[in-house]
VEXDREN-2710 file (C-alpha; in Angstrom, 1 decimal):
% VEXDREN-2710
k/r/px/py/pz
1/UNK/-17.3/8.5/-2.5
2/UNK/-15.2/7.9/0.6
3/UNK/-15.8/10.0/3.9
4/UNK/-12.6/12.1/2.9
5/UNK/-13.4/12.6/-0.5
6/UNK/-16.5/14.0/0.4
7/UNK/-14.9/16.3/3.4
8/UNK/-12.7/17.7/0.3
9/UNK/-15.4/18.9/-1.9
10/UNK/-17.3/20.0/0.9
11/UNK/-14.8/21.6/3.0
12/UNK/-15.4/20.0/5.6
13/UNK/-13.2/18.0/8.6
14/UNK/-13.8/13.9/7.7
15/UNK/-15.4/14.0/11.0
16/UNK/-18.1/16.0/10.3
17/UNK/-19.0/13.8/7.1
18/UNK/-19.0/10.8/9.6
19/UNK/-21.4/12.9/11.8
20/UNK/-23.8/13.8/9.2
21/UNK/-24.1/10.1/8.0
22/UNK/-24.6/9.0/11.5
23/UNK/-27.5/11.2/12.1
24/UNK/-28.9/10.9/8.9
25/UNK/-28.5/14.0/7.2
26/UNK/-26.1/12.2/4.3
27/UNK/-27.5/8.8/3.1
28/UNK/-24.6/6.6/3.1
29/UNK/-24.2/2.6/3.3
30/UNK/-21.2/0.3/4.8
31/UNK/-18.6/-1.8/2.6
32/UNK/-17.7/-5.3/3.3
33/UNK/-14.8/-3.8/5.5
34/UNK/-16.7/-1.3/7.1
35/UNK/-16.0/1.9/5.3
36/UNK/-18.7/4.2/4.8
37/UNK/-19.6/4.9/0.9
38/UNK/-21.5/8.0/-0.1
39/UNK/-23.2/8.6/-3.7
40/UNK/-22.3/11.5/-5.4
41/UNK/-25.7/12.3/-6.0
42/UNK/-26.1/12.3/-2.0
43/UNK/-24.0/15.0/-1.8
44/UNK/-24.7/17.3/-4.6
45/UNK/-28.5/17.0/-3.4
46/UNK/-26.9/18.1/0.3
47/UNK/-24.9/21.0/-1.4
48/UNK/-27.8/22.3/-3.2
49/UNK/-30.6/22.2/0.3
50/UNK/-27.6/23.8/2.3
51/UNK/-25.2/25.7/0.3
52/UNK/-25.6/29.1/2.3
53/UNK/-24.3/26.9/5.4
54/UNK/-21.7/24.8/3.2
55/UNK/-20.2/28.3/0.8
56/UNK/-16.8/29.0/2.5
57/UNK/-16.6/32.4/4.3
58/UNK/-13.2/34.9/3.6
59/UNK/-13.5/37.9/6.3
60/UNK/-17.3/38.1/6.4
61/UNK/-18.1/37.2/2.7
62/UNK/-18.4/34.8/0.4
63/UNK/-15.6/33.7/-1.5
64/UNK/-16.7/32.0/-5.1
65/UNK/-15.9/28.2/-5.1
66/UNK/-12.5/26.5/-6.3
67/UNK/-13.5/23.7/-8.8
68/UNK/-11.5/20.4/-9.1
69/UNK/-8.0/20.6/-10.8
70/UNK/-8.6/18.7/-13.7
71/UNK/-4.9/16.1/-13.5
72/UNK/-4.3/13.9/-16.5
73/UNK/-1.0/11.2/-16.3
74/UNK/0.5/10.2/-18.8
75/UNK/2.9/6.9/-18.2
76/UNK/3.1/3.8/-20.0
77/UNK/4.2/2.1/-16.2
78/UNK/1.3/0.8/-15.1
79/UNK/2.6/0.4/-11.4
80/UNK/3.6/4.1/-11.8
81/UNK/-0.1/5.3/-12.7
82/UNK/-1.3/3.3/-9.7
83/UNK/0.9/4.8/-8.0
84/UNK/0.3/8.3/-8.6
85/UNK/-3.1/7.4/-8.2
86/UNK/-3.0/6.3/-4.8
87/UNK/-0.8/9.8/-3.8
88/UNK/-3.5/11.8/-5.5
89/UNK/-6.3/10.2/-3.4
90/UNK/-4.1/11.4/-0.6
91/UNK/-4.1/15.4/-1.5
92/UNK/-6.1/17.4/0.9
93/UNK/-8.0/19.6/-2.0
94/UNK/-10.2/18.6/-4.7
95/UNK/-8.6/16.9/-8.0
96/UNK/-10.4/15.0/-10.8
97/UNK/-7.6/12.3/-12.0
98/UNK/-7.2/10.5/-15.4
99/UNK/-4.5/8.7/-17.4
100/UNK/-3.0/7.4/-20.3
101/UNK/-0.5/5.0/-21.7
102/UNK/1.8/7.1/-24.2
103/UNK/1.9/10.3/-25.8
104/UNK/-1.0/9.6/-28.2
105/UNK/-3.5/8.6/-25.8
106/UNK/-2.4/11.8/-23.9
107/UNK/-3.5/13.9/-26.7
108/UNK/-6.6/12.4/-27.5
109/UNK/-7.5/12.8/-23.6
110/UNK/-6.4/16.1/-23.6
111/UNK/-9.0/17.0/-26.4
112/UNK/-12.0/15.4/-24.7
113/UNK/-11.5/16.2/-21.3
114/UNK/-9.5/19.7/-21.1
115/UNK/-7.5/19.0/-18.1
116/UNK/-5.8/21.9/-16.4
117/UNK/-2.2/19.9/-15.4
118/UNK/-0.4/17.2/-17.4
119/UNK/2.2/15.2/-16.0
120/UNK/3.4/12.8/-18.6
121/UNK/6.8/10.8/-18.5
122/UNK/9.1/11.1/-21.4
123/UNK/10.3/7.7/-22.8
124/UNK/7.1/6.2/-23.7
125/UNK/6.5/3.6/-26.5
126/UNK/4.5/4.6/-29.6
127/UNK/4.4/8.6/-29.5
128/UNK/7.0/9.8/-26.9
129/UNK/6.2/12.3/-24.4
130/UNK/8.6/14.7/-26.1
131/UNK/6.2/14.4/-29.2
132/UNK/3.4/15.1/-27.0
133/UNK/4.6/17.9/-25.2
134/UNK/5.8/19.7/-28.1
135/UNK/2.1/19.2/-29.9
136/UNK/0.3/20.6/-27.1
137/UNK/3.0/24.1/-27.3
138/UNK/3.2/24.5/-30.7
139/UNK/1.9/27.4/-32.0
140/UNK/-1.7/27.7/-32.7
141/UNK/-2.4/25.8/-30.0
142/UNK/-4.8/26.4/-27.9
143/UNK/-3.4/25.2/-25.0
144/UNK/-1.5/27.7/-23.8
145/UNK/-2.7/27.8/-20.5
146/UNK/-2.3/24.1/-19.9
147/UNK/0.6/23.5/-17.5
148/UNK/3.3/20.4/-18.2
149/UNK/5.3/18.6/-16.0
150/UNK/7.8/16.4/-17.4
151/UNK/9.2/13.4/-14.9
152/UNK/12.0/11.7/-16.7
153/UNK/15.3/9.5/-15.6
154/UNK/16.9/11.5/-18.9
155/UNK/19.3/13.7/-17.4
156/UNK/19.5/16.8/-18.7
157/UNK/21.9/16.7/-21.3
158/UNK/19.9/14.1/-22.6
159/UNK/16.5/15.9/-22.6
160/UNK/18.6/18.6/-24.2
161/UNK/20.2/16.2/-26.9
162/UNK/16.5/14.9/-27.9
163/UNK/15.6/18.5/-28.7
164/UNK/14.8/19.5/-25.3
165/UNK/11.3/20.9/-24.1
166/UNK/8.7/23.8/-24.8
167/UNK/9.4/26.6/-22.7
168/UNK/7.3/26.4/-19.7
169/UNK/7.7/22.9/-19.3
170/UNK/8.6/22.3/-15.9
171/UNK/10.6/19.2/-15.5
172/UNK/11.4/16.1/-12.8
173/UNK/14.0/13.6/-12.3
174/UNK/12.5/10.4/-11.7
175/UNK/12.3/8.8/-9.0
176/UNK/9.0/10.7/-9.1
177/UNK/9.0/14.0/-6.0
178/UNK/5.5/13.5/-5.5
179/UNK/5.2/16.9/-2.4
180/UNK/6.5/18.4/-5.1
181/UNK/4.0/17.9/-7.8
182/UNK/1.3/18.1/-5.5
183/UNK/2.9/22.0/-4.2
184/UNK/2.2/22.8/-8.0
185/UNK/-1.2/21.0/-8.4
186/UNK/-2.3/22.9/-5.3
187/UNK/-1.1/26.4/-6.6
188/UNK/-2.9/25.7/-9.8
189/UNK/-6.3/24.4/-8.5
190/UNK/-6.4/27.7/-6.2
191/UNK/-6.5/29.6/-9.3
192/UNK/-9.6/28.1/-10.6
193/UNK/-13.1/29.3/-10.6
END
């Protein structure tokens, strides 16, 4: 893990990560390029021996821990996924990011892994994100909770003209607002426990 990503799950200023591997209290080694690398194990070991000092305080008590939003992407760009990879790394609060190529291997993701936000693009080869979408809201699902963003160069009329999408769904034009899908990935990941 990199200095910032642990300062996100700990809550902490990047600084203060830096400081505790300088003196020793988090075991971390140097890349070729001089960034410092932290296991994961390093710091779940660090969260368990400290977590009165490291639990966040809300006027004089303690507030139950935020878990990781849980962010699947669904885009058959490949330069796109990167790309939304490399903004995620950049978000300030703790996120857990995976992807897929088209609709299908949305689904299939979606079943193993039970992410809490999908962002999926909507012209996709194979199964389309429409189809996807629209198998995930059907009824009897049991993902009701799950919230869908759809980021599309399909105007409007067009969405509307392929059938158009669950309600719910909330939807971009491309190119992709990433502040703005981030604003909603932060609202939703404050509502987990």
């Amino acid at each position: 893990m990199t200095t910032r990503e642990v300062g996100e799950v700990l809550g902490v200023a990047v600084r203060t990560v830096q400081l505790w591997v300088e003196s020793g209290v988090l075991p971390a080694w140097r890349t070729a390029g001089g960034h410092r690398r932290i296991a994961r194990s390093a710091v779940d070991r660090l969260t368990r021996e400290r977590a009165d000092m490291l639990a966040p305080v809300v006027h004089g008590a303690t507030a139950p821990p935020t878990r990781a939003l849980r962010l699947l992407v669904v885009e058959d760009d490949a330069d796109l996924r990167q790309l939304f990879s490399m903004m995620v790394e950049g978000w300030r609060f703790p996120v857990e990011l995976s992807t897929a190529n088209d609709g299908f291997q949305g689904l299939v993701r979606i079943g193993q892994w039970m992410p809490d936000m999908v962002v999926t693009d909507l012209n996709m080869p194979g199964m389309n994100g429409f189809e996807m979408v629209r198998s995930l809201k059907m009824a009897g699902a049991d993902y009701a909770n799950l919230q869908v963003v759809a980021v599309t160069a399909l105007s409007a009329g067009d969405v509307a003209d392929r059938g158009g999408l669950p309600e719910g769904t909330v939807v971009f034009q491309k190119p992709v607002d990433f502040s703005a899908i981030e604003d909603l990935a932060r609202n939703r990941q404050m509502t987990l426990r």
